[in-house]
N, C-alpha and C positions, 0 to 999 in steps of 0.2 A: 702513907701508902701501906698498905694490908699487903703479906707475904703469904704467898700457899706453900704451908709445910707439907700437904699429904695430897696424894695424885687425886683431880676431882673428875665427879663423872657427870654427864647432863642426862637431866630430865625432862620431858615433857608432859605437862599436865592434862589428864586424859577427858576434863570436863570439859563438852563439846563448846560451850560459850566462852571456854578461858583458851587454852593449848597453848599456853605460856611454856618459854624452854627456860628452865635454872639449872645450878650447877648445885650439887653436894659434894662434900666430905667420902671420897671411898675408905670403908669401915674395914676391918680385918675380918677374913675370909669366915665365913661363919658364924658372923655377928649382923644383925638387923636395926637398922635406927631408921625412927620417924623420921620423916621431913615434910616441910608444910609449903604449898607452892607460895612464894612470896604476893602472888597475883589476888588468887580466889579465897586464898586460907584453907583450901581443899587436904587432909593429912592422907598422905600414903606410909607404907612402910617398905622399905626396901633393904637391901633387894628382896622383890616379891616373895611370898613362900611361895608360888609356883615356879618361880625362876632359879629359885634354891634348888644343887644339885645335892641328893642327899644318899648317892655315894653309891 
C-alpha cells in the first residue's frame, strides 16, 4: 500500500470527451510541474500561469 507524504490536490481534465478527476502531488508555493491526466494523456501544467498569483 502506497503512503501520501505531501498534501494532494484534484484535477479535472478539461477535454470535453474525457473530464476525468485525478489527484497530484501539491508542489512548493511557486513552483510549477506538468501532470498528465492518467485518462486522455492530455499535459497540463500547474498551477496555471493564470492562476499564479504573482504578488
Amino acid at each position: 500500500m502506497a503512503r501520501v507524504i505531501r498534501p494532494v490536490l484534484a484535477i479535472r481534465c478539461v477535454v470535453s470527451s474525457c473530464k476525468a478527476l485525478f489527484e497530484v502531488a501539491e508542489v512548493e508555493k511557486g513552483k510549477t510541474q506538468i501532470v498528465v491526466c492518467p485518462k486522455c494523456g492530455e499535459y497540463y501544467e500547474y498551477p496555471s500561469p493564470e492562476n499564479t498569483n504573482q504578488g
